[in-house]
Biopython code that builds the backbone (N, CA, C, O; Angstrom):
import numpy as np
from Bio.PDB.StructureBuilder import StructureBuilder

atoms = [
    (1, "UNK", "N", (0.847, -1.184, 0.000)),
    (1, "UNK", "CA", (0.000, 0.000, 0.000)),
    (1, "UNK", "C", (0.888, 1.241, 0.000)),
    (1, "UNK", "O", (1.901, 1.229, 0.699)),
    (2, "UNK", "N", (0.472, 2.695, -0.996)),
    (2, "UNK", "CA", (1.370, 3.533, -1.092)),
    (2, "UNK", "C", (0.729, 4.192, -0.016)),
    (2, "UNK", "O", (-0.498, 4.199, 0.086)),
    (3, "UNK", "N", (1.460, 4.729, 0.768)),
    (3, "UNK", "CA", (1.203, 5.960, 1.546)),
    (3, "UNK", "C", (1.952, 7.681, 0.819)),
    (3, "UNK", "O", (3.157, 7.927, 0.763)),
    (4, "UNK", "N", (1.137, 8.359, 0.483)),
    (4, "UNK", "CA", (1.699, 9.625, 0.190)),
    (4, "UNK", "C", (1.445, 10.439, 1.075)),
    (4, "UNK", "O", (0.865, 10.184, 2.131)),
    (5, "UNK", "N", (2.025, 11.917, 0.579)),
    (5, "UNK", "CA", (1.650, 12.855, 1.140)),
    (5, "UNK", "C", (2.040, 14.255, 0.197)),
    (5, "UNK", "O", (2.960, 14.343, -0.616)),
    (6, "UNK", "N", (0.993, 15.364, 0.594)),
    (6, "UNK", "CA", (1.554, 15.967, -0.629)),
    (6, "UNK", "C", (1.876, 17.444, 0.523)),
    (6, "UNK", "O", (1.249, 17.514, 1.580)),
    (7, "UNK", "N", (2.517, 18.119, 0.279)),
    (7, "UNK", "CA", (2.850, 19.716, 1.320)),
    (7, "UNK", "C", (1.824, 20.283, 0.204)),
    (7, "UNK", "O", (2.065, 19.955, -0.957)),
    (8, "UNK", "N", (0.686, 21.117, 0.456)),
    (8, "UNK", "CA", (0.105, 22.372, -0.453)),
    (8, "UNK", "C", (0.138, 23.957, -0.293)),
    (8, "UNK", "O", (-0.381, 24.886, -0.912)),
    (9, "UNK", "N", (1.294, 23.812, 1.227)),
    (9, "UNK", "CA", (1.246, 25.137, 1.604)),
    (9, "UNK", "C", (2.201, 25.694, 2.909)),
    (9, "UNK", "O", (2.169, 24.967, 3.902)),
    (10, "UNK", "N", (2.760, 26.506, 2.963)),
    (10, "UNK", "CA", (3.207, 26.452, 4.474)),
    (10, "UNK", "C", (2.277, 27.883, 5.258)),
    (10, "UNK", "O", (1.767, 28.684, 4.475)),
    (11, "UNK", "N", (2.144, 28.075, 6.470)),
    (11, "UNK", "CA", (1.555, 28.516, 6.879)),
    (11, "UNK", "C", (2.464, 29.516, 8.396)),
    (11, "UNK", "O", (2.629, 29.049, 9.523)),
    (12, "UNK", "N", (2.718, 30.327, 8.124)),
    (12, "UNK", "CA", (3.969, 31.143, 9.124)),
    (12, "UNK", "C", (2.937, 31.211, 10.347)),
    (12, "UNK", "O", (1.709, 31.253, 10.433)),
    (13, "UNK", "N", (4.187, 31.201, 11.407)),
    (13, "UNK", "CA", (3.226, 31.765, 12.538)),
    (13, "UNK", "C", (4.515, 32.630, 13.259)),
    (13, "UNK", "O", (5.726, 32.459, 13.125)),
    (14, "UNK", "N", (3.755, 33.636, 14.083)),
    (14, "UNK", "CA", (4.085, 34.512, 14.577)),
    (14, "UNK", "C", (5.497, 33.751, 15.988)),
    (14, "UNK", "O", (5.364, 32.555, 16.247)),
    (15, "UNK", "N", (6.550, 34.452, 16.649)),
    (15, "UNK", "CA", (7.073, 33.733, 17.415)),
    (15, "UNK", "C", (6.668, 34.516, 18.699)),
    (15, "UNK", "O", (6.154, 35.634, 18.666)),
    (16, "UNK", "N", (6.850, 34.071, 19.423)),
    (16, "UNK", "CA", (6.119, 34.541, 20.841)),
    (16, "UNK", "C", (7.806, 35.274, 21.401)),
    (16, "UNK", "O", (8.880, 35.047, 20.844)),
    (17, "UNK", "N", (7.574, 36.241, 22.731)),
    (17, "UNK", "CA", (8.606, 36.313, 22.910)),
    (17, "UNK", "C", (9.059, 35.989, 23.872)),
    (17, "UNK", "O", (8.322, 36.014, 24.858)),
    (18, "UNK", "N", (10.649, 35.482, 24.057)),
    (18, "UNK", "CA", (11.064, 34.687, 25.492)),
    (18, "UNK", "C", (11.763, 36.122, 26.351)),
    (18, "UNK", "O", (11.924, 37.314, 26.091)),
    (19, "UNK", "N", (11.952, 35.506, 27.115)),
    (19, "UNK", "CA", (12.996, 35.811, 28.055)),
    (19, "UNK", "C", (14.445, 36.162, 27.379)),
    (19, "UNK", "O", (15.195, 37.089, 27.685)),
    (20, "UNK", "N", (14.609, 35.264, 26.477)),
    (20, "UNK", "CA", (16.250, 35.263, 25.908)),
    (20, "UNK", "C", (15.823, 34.764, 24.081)),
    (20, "UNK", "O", (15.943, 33.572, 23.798)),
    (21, "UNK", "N", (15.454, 35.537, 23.226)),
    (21, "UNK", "CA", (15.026, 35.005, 22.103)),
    (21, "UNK", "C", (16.014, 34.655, 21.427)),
    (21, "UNK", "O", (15.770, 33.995, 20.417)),
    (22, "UNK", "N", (17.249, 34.930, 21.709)),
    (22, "UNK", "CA", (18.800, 34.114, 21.144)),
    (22, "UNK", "C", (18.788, 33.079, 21.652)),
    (22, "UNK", "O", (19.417, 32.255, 20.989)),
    (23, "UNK", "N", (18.336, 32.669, 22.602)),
    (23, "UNK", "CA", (18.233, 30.633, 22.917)),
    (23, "UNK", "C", (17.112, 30.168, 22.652)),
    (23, "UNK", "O", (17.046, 28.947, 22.511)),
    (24, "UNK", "N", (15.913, 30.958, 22.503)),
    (24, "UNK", "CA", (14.635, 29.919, 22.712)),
    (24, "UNK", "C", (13.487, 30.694, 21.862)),
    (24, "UNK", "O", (12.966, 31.789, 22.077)),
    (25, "UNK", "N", (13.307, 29.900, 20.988)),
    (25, "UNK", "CA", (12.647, 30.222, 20.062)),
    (25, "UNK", "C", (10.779, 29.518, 20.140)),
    (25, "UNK", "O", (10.779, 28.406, 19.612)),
    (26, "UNK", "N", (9.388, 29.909, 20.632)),
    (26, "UNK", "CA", (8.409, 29.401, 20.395)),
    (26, "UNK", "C", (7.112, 30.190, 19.396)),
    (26, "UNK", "O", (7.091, 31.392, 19.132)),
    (27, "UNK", "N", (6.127, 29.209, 18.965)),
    (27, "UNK", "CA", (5.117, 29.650, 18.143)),
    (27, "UNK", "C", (4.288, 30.975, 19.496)),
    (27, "UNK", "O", (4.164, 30.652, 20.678)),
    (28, "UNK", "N", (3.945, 32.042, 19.083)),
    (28, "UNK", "CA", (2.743, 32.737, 19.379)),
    (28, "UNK", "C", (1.899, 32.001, 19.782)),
    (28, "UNK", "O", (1.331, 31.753, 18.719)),
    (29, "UNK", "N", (1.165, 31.236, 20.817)),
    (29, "UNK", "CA", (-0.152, 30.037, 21.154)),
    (29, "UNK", "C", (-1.364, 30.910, 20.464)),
    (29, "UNK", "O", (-2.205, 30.186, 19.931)),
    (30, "UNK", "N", (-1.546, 31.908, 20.397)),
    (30, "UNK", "CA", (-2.795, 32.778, 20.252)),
    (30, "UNK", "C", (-2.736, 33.072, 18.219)),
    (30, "UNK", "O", (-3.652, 33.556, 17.553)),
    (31, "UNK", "N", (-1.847, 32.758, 17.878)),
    (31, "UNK", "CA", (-1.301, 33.136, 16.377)),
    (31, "UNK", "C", (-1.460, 31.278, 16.021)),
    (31, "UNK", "O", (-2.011, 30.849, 15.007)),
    (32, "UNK", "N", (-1.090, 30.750, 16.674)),
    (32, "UNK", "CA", (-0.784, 29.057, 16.694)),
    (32, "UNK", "C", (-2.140, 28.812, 16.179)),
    (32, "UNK", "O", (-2.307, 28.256, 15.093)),
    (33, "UNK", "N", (-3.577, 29.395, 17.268)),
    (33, "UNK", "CA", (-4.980, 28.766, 17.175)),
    (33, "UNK", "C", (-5.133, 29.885, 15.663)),
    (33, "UNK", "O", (-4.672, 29.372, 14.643)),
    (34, "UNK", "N", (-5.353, 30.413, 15.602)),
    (34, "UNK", "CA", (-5.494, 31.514, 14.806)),
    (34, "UNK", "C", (-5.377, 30.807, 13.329)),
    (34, "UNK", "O", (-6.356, 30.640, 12.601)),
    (35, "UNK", "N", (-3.724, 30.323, 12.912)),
    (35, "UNK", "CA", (-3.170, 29.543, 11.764)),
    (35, "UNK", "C", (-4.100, 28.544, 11.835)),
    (35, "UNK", "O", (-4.986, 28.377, 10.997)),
    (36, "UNK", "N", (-3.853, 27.591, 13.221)),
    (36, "UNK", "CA", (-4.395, 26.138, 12.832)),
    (36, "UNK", "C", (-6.144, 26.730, 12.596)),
    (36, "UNK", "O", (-6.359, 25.721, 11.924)),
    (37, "UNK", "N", (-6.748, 27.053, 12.585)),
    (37, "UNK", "CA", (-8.064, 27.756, 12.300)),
    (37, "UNK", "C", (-8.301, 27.675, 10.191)),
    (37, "UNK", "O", (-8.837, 27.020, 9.297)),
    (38, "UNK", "N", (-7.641, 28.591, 10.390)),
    (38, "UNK", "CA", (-7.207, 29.134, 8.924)),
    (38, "UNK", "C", (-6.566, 27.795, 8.244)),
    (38, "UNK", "O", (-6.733, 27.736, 7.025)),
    (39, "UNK", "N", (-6.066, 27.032, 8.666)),
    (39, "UNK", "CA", (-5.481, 25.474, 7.690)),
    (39, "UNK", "C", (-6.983, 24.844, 8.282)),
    (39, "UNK", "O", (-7.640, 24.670, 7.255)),
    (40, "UNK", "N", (-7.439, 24.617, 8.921)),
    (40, "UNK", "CA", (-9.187, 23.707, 8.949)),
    (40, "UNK", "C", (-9.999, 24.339, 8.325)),
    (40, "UNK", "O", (-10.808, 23.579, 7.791)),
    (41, "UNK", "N", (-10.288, 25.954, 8.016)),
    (41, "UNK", "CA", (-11.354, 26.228, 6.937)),
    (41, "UNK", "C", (-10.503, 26.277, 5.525)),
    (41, "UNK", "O", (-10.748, 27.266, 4.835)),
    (42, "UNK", "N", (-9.983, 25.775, 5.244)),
    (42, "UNK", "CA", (-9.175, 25.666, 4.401)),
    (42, "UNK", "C", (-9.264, 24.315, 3.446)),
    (42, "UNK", "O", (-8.937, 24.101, 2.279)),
    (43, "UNK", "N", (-9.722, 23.692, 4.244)),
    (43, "UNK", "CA", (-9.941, 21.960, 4.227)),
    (43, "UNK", "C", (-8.709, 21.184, 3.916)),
    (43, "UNK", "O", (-8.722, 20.108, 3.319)),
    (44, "UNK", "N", (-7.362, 21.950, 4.471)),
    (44, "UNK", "CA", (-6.199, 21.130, 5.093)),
    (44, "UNK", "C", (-6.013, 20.506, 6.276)),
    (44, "UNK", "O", (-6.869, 20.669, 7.144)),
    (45, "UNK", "N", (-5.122, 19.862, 6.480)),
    (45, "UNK", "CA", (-4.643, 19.632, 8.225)),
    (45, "UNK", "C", (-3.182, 19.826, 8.316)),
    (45, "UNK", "O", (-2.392, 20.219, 7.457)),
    (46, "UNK", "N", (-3.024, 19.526, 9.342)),
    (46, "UNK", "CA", (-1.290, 20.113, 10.113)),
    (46, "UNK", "C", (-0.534, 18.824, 9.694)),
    (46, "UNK", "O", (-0.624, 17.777, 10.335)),
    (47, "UNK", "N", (0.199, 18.966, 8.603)),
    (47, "UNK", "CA", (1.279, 17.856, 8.436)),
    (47, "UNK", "C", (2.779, 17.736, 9.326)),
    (47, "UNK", "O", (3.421, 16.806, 9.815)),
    (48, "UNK", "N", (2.882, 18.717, 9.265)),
    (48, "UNK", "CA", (4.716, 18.809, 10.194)),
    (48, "UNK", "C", (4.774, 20.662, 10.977)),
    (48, "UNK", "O", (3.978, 21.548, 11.288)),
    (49, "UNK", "N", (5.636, 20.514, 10.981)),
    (49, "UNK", "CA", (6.278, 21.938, 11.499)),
    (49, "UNK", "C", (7.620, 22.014, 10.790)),
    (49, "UNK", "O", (8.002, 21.253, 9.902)),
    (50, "UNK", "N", (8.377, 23.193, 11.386)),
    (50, "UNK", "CA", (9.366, 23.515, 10.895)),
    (50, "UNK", "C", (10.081, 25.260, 11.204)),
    (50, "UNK", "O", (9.498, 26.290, 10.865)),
    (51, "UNK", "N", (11.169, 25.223, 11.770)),
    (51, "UNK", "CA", (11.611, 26.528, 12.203)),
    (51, "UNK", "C", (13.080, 26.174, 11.718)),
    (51, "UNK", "O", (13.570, 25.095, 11.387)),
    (52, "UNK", "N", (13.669, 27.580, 11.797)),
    (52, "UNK", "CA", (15.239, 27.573, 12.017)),
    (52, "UNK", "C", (16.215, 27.937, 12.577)),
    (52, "UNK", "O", (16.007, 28.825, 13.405)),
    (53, "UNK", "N", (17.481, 27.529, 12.440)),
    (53, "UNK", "CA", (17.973, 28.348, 13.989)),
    (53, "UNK", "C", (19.069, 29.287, 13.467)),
    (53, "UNK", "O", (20.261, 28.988, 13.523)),
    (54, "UNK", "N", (18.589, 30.480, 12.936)),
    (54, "UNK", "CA", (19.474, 30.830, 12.141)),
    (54, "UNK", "C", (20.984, 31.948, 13.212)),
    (54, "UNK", "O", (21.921, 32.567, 12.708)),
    (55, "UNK", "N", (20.704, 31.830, 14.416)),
    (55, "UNK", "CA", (21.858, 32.447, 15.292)),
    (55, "UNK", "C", (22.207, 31.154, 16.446)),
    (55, "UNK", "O", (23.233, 31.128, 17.126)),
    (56, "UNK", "N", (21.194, 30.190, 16.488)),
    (56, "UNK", "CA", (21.720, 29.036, 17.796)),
    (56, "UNK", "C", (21.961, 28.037, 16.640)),
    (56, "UNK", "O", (21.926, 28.091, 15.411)),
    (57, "UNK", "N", (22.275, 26.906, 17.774)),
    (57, "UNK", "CA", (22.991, 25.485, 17.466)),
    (57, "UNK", "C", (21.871, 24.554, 16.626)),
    (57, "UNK", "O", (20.731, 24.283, 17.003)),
    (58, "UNK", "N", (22.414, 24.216, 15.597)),
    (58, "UNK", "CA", (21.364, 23.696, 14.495)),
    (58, "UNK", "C", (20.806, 22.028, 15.028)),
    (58, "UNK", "O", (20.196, 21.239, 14.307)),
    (59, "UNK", "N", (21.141, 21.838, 16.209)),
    (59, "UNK", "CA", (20.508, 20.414, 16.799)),
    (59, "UNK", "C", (19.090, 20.864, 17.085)),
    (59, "UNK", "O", (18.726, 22.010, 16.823)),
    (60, "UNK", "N", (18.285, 19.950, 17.627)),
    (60, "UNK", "CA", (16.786, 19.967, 18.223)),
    (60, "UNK", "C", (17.223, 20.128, 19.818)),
    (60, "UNK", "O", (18.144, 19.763, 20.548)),
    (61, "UNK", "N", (16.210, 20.765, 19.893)),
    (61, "UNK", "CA", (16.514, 21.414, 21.301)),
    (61, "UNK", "C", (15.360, 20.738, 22.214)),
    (61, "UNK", "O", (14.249, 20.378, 21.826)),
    (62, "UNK", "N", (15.939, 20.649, 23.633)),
    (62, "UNK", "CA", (14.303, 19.480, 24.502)),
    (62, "UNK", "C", (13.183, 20.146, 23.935)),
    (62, "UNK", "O", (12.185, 19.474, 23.679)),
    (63, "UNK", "N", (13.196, 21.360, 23.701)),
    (63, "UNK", "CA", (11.607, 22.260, 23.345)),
    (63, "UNK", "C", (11.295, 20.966, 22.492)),
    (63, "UNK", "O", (10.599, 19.993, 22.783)),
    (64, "UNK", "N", (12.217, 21.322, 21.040)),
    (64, "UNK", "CA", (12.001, 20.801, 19.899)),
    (64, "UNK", "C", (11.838, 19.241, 19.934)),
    (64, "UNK", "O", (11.266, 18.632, 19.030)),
    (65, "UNK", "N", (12.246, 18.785, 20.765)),
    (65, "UNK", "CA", (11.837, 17.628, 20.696)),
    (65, "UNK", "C", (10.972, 17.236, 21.285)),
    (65, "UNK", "O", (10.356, 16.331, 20.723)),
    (66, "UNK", "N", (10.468, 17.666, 22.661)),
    (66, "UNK", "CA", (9.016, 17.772, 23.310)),
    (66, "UNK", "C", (7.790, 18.333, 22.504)),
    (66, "UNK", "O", (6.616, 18.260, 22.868)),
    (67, "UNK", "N", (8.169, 18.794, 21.571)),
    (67, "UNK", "CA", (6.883, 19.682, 20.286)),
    (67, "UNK", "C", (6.918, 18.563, 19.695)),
    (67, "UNK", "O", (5.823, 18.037, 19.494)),
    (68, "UNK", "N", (8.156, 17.836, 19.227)),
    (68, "UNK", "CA", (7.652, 17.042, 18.280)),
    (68, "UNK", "C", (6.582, 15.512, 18.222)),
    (68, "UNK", "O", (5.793, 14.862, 17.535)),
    (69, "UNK", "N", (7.481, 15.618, 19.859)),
    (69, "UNK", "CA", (6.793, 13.849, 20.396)),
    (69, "UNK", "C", (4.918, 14.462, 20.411)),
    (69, "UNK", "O", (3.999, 13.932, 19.786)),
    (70, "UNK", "N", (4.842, 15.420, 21.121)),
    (70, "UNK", "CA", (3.186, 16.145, 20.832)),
    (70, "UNK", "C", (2.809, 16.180, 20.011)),
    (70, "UNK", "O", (1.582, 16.133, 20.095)),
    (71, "UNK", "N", (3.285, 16.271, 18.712)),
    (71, "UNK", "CA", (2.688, 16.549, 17.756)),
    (71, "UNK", "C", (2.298, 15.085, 17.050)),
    (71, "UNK", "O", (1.183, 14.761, 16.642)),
    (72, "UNK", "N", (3.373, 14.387, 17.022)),
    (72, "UNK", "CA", (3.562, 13.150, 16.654)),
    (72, "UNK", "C", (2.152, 12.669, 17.117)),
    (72, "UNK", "O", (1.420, 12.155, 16.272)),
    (73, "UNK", "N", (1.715, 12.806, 18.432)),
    (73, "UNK", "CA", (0.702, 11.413, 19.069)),
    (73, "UNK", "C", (-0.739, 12.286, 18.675)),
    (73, "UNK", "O", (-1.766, 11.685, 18.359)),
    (74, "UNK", "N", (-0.677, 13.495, 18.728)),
    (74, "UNK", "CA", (-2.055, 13.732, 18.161)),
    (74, "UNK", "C", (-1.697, 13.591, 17.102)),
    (74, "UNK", "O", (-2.860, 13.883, 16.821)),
    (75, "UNK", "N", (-1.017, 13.352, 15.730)),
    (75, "UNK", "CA", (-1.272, 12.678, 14.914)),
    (75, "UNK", "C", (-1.643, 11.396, 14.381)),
    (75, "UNK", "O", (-2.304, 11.140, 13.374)),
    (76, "UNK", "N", (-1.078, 10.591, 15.270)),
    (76, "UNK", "CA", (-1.632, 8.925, 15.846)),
    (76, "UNK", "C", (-2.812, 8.782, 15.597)),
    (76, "UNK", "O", (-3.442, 8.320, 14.645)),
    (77, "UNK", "N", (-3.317, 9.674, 17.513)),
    (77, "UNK", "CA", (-4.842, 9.936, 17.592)),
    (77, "UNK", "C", (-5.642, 10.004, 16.596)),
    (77, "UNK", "O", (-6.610, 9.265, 16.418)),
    (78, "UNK", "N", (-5.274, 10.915, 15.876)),
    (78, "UNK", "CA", (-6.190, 11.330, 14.378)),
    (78, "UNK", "C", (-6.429, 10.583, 13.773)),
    (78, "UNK", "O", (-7.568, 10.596, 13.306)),
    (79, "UNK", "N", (-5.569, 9.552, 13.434)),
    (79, "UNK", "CA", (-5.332, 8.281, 12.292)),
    (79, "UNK", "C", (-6.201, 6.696, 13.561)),
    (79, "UNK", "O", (-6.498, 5.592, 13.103)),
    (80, "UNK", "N", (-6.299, 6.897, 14.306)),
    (80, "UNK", "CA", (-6.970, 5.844, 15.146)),
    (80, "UNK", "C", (-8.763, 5.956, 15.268)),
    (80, "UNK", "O", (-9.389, 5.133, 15.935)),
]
sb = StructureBuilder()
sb.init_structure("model")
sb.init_model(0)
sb.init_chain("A")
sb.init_seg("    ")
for serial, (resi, resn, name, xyz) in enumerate(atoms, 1):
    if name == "N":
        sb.init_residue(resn, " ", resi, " ")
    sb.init_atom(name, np.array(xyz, "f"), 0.0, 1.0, " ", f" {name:<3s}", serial, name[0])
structure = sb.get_structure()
């Protein structure tokens, strides 16, 4: 069985601001509902994410990897 997938769009979101925005980079939560809104009347859904680190260390950071494992299982969910 093929599984595809196709990207039709990317969708920016705003970054919220930290304490130290040279280490820690997150989505706006209020810009976050806002986008994911705008991709459901849209009649898309949330395939991935994606940021960059264009002044820190190009590894995944615990954030980044705690976003991802989240994101990952409500995607599960969805598919169950």
């Amino acid at each position: 069985e093929e599984r595809r997938m196709e990207v039709l769009r990317a969708f920016p979101v705003r970054q919220m601001e930290t304490r130290d925005d040279n280490v820690q980079a997150e989505m706006d939560p209020e810009d976050q509902v806002r986008v994911c809104e705008a991709i459901k009347s849209a009649g898309q859904q949330v395939v991935g994410w994606y940021h960059s680190h264009p002044i820190f260390v190009t590894q995944p950071s615990v954030t980044d990897i705690r976003n991802q494992f989240s994101h990952q299982a409500m995607w599960e969910e969805a598919e169950t």
